[in-house]
ROGUTOR-27795 format. One line per 5 residues: number of its first residue (from 0); for each residue z, x, y of N, C-alpha, C, O, CB. Coordinates in Angstrom, 3 decimals, padded with zeros to 6 digits. Glycine has a CB too. Layout:
REM ROGUTOR-27795
NUM	Z:X:Y:Z:X:Y:Z:X:Y:Z:X:Y:Z:X:Y  ...
REM end
This chain:
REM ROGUTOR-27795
0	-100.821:025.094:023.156:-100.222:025.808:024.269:-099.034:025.008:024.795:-099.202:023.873:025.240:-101.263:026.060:025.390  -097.961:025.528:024.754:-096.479:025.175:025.311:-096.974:024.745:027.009:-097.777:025.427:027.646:-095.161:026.834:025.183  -096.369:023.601:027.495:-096.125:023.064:028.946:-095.346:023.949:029.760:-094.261:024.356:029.346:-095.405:021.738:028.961  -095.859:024.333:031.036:-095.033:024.733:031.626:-093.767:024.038:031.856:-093.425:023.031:031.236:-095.539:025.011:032.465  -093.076:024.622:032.784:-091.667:023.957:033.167:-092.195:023.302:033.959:-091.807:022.150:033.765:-090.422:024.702:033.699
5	-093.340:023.355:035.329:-093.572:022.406:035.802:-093.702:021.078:035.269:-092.963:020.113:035.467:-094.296:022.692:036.251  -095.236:021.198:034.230:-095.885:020.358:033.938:-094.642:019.459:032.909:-094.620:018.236:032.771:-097.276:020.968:033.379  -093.768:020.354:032.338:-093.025:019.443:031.428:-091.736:018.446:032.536:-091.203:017.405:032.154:-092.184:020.628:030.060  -091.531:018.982:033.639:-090.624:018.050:034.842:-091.489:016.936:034.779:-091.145:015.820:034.390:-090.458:018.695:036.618  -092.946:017.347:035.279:-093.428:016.194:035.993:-093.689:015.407:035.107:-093.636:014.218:035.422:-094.482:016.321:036.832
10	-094.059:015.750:033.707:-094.438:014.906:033.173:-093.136:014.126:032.200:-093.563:013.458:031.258:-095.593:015.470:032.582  -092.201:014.154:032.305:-090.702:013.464:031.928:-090.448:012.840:033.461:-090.241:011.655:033.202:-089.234:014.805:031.328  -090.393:012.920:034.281:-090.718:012.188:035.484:-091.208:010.947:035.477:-090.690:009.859:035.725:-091.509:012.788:036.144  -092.537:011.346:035.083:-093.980:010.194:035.471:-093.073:009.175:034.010:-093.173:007.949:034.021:-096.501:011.113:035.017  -092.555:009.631:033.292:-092.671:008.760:031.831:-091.169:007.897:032.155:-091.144:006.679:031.980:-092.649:009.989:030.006
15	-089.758:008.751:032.708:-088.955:008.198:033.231:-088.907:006.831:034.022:-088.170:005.848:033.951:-088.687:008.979:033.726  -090.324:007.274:035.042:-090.284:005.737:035.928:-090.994:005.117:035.328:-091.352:004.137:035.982:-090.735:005.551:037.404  -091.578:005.178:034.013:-092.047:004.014:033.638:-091.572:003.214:032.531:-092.188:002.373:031.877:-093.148:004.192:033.483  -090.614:003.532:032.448:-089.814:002.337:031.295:-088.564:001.796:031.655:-087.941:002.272:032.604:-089.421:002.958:029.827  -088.163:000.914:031.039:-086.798:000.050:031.088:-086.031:000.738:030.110:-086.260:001.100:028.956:-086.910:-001.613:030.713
20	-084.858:000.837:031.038:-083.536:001.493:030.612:-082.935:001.695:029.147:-082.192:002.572:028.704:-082.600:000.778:031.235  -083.542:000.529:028.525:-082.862:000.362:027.055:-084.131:000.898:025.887:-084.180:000.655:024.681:-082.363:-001.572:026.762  -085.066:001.677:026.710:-085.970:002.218:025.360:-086.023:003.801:026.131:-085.965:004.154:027.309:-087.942:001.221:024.994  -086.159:004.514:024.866:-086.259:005.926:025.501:-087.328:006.427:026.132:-087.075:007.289:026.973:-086.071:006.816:024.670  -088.779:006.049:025.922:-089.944:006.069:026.396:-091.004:005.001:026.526:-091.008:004.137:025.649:-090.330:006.863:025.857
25	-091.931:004.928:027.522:-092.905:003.523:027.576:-093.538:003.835:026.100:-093.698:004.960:025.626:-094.315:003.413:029.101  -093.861:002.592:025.483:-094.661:002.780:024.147:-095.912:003.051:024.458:-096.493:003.147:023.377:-094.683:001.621:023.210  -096.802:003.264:025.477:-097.930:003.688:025.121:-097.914:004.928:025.364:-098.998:005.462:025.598:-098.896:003.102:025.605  -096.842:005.638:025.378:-096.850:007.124:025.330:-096.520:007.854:023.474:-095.734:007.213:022.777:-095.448:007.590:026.594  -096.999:008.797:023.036:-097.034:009.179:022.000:-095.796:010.057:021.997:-095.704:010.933:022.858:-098.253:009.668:021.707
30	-094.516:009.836:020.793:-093.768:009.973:020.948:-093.852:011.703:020.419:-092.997:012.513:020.778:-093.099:008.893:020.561  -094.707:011.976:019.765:-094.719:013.637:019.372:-094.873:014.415:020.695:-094.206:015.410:020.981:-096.102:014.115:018.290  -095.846:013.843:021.492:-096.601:014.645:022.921:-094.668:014.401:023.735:-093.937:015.353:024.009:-098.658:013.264:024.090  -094.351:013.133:023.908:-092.645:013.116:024.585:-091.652:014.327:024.143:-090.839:014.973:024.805:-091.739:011.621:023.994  -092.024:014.390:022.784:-091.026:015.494:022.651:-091.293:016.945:022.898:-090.499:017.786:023.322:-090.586:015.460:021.425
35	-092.727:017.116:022.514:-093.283:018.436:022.874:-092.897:018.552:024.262:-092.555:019.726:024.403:-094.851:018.593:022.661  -092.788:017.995:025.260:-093.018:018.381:026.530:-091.020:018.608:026.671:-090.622:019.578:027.316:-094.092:016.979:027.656  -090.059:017.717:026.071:-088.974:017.738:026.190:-088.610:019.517:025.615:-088.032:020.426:026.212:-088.425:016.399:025.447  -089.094:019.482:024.544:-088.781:020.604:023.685:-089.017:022.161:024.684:-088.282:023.136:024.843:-089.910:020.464:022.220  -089.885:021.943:025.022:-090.871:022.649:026.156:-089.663:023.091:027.175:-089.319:024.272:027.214:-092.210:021.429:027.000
40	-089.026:022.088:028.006:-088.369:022.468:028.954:-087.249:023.174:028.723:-086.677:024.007:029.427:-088.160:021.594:029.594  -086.910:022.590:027.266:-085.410:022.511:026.679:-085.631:024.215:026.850:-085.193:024.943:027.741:-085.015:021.618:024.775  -086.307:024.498:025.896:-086.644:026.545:025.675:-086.696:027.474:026.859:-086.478:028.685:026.850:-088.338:026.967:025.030  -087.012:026.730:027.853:-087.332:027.144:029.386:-085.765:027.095:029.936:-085.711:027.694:031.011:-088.537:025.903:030.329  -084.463:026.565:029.531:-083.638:026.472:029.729:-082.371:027.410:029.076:-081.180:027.455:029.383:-083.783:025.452:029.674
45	-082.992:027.984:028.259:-082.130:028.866:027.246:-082.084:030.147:027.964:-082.950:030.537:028.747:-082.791:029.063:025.662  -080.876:030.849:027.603:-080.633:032.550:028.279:-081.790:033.221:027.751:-081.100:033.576:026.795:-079.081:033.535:027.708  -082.672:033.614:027.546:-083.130:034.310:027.112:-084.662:034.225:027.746:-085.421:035.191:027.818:-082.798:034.195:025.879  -084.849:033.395:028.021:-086.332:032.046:028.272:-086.459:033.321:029.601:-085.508:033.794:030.222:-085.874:029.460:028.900  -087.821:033.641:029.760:-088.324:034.016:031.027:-088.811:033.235:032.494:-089.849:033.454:033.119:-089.242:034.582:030.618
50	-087.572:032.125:032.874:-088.362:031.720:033.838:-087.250:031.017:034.807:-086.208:030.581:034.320:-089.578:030.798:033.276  -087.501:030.939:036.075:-086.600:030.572:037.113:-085.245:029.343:036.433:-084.037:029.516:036.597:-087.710:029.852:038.425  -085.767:028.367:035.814:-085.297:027.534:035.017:-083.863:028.205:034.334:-082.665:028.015:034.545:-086.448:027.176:034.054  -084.225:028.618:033.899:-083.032:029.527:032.476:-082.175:030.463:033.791:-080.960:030.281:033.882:-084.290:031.162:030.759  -082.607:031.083:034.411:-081.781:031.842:035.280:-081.026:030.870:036.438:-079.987:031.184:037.018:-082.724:032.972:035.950
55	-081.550:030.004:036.579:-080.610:029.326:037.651:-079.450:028.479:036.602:-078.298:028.152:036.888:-081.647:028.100:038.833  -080.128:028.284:035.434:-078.601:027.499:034.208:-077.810:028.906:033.892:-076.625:028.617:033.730:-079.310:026.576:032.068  -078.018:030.318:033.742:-077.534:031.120:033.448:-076.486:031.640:034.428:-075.510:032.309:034.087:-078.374:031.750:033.095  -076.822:031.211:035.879:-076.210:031.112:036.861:-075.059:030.195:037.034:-073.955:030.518:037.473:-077.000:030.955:037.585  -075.429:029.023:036.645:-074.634:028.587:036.983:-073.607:028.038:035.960:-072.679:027.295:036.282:-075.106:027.960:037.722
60	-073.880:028.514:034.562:-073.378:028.529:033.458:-072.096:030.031:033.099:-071.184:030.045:032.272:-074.748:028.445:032.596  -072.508:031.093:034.049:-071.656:032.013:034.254:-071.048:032.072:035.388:-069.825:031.933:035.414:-072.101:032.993:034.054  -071.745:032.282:036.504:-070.693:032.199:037.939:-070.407:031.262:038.373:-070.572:031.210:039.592:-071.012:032.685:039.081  -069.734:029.783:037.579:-068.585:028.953:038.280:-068.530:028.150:037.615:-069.360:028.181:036.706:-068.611:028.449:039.550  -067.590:027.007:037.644:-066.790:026.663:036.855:-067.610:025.518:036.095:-066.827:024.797:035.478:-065.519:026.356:037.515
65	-068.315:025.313:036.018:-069.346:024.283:035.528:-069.750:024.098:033.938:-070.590:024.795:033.370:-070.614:024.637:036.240  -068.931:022.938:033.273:-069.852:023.071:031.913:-071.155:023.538:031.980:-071.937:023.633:032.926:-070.047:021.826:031.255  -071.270:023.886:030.485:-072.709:024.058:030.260:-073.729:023.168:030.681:-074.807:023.374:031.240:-072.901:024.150:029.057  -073.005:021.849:030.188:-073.967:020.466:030.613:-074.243:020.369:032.027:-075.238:020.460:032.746:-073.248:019.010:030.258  -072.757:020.108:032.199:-073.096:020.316:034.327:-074.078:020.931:034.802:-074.978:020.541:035.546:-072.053:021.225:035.281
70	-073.798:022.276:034.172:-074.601:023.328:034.544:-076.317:022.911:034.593:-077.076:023.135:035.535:-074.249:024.500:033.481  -076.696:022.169:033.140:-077.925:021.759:032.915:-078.423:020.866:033.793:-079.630:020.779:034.019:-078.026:021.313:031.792  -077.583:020.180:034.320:-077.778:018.627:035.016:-078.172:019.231:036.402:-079.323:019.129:036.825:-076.177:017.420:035.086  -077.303:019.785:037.009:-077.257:020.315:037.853:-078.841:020.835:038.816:-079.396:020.458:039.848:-076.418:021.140:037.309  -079.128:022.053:037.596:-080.468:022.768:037.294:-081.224:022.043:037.378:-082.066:022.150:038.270:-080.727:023.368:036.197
75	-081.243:021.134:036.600:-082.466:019.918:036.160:-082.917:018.972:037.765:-084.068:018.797:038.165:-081.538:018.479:034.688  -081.852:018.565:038.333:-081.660:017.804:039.901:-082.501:019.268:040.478:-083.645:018.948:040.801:-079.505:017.413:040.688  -082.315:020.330:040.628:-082.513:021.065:041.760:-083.995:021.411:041.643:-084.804:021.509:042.565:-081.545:022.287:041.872  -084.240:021.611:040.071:-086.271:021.139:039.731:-086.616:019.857:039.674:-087.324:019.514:038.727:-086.999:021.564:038.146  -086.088:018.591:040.932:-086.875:017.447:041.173:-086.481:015.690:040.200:-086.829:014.566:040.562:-088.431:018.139:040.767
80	-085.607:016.107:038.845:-085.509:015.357:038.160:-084.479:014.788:038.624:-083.472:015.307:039.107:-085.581:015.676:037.101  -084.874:013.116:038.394:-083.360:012.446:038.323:-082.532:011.729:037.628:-083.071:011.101:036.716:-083.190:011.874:038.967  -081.772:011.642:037.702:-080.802:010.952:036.830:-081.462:010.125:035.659:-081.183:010.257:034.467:-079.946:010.010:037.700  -082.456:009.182:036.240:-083.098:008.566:034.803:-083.922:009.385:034.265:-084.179:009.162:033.082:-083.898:007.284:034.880  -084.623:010.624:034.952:-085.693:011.431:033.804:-084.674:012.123:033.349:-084.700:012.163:032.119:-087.102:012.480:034.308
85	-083.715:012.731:033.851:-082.552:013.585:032.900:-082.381:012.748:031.842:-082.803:013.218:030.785:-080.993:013.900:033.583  -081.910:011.682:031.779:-081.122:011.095:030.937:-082.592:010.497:029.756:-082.397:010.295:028.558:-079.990:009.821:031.874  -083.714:010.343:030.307:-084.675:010.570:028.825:-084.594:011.975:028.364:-084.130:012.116:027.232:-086.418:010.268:029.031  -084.962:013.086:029.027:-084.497:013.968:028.635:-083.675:014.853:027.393:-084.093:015.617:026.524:-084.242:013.843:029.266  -082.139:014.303:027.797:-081.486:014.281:026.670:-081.742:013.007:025.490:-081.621:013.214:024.283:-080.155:014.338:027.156
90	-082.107:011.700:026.066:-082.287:011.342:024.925:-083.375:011.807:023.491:-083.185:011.707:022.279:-082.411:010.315:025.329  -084.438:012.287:024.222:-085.257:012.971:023.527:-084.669:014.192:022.832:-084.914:014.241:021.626:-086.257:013.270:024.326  -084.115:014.953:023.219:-083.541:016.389:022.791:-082.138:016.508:021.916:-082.025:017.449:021.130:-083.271:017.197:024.155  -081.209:015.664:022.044:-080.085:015.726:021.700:-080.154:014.713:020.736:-079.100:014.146:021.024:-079.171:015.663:022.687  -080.602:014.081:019.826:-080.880:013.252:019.085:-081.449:013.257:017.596:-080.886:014.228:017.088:-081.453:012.774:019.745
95	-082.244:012.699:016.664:-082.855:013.149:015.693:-084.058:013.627:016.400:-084.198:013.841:017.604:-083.009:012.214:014.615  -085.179:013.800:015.112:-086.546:014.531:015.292:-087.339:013.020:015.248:-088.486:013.280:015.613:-087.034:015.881:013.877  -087.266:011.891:015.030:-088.229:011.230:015.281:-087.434:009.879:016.138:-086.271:009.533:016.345:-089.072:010.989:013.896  -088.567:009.460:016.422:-088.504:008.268:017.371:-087.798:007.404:017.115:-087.493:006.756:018.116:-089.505:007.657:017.589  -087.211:006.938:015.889:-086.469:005.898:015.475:-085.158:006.325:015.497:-084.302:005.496:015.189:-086.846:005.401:014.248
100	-084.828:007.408:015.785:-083.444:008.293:015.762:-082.448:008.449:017.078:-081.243:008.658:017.214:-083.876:009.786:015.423  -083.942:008.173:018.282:-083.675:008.659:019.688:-083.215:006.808:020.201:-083.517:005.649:019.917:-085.434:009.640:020.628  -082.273:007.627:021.148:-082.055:006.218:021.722:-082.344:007.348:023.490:-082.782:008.495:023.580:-079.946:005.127:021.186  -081.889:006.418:024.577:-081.923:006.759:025.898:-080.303:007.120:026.501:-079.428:006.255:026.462:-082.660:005.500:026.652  -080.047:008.502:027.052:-078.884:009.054:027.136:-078.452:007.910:028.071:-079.436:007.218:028.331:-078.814:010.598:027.593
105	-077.198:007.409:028.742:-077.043:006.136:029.649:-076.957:007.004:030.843:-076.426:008.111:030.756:-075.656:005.007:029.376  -077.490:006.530:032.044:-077.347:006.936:033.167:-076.343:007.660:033.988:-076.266:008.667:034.692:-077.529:006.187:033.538  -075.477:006.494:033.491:-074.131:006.517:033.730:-073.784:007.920:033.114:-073.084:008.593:033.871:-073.350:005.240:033.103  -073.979:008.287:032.391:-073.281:009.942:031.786:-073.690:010.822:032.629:-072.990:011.607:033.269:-073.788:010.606:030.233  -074.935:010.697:032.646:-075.789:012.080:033.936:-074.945:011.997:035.060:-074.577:012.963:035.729:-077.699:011.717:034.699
110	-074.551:010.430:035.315:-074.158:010.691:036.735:-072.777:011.502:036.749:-072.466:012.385:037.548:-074.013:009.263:037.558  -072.025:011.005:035.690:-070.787:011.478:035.504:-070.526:012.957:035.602:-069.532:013.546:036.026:-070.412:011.045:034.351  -071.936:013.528:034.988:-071.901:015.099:034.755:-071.993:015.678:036.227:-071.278:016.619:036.573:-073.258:015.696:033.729  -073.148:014.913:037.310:-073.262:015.129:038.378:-071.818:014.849:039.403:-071.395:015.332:040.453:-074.410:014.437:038.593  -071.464:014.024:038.652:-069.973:013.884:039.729:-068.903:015.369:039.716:-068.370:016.159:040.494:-068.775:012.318:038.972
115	-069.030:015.109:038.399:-067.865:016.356:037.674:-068.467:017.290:038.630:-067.762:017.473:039.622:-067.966:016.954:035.674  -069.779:018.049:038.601:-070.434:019.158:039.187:-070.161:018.624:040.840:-069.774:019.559:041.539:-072.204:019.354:038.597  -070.243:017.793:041.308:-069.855:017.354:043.136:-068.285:018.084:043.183:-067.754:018.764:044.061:-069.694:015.049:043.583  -067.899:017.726:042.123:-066.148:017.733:042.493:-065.658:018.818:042.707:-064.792:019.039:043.554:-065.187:017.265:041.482  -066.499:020.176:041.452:-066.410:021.301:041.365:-066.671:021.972:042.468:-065.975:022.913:042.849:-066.975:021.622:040.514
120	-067.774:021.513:043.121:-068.271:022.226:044.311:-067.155:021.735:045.819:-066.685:022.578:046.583:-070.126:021.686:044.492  -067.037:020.957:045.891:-065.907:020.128:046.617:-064.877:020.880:046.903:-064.613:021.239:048.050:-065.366:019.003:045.883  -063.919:021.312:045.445:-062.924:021.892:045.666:-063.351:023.578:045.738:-062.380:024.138:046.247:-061.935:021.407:044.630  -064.030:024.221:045.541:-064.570:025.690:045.548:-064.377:025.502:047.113:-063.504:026.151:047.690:-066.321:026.132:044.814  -065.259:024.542:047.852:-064.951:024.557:049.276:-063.724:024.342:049.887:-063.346:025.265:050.608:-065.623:023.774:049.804
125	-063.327:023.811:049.835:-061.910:024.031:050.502:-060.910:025.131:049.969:-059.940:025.469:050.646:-061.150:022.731:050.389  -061.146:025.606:048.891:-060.408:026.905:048.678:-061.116:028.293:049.297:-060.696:029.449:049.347:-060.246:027.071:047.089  -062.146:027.794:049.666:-062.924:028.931:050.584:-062.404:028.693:051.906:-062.025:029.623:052.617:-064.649:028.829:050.627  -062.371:027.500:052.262:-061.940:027.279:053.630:-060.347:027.790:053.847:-059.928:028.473:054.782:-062.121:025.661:053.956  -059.530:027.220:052.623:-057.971:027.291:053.295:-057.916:029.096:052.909:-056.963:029.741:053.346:-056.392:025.985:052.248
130	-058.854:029.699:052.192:-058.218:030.866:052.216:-059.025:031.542:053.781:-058.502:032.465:054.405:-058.474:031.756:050.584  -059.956:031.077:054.090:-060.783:031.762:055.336:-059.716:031.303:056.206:-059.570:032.156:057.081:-062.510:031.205:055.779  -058.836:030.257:056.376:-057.541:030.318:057.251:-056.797:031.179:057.960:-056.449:031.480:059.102:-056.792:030.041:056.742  -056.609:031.676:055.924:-055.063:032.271:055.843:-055.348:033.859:056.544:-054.666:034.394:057.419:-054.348:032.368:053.888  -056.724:034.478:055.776:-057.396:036.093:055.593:-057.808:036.388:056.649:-057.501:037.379:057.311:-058.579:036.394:054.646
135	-059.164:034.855:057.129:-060.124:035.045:058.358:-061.552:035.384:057.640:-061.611:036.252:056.769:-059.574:036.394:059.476  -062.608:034.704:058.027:-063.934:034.765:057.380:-064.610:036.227:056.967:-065.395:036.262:056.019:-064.859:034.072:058.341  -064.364:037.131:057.524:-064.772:038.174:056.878:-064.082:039.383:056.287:-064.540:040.510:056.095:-065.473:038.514:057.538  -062.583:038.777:055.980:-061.630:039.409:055.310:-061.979:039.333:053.882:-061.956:038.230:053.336:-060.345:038.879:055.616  -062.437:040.838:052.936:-062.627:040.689:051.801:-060.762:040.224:051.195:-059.650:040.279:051.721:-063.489:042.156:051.269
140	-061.374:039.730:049.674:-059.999:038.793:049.070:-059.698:040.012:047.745:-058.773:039.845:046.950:-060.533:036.645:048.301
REM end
């Protein structure tokens, strides 16, 4: 039986805080069960996938300006994950099929994706603002 989206957050979570940065998962975790649960979310994330998950990346993968990735990162922060379970995450998923293949995505990238996605949102706001200036807040555009 496939993990929910919950159970597959929490449990890339729980595995996130428990290792050092330079391995992709603690070794006493079984690296088939790591990926099943990665794989798990990954599908829960696709257009098609029936579940809050996939519609909020579909969201935000169509209405605004956000890579795809952004988009994912994004999604991923707003169901609880952070930067270091994201970034096992992709290391698990974006990588080969076995353990010797996977390295750990660097932090530093997630954050980057998260910045890019701050910046996006940043400037959307002030072009909302300087046009609510120009029009007035409930002037359709």
């Amino acid at each position: 039986q496939k993990p929910t989206v919950n159970e597959a957050v929490e449990f890339i979570k729980t595995i996130a805080a428990e290792f050092d940065t330079d391995e992709l998962h603690p070794e006493n975790y079984d690296w088939h069960e790591v990926r099943r649960y990665a794989l798990a979310l990954k599908q829960q994330m696709k257009p098609n996938a029936d579940s809050e998950l996939s519609e909020r990346c579909q969201t935000l993968r169509t209405a605004t300006t956000l890579s795809p990735r952004e988009a994912e990162v994004v999604a991923l922060k707003e169901h609880g994950l952070t930067h270091n379970a994201i970034a096992t995450y992709y290391g698990v998923i974006d990588k080969g099929t076995t353990n010797d293949e996977q390295y750990p995505l660097s932090i530093s990238t997630v954050d980057e994706y998260s910045r890019r996605a701050g910046e996006k949102y940043d400037t959307a706001m002030r072009t909302v603002e300087e046009l609510e200036e120009a029009y007035g807040p409930n002037k359709p555009l």
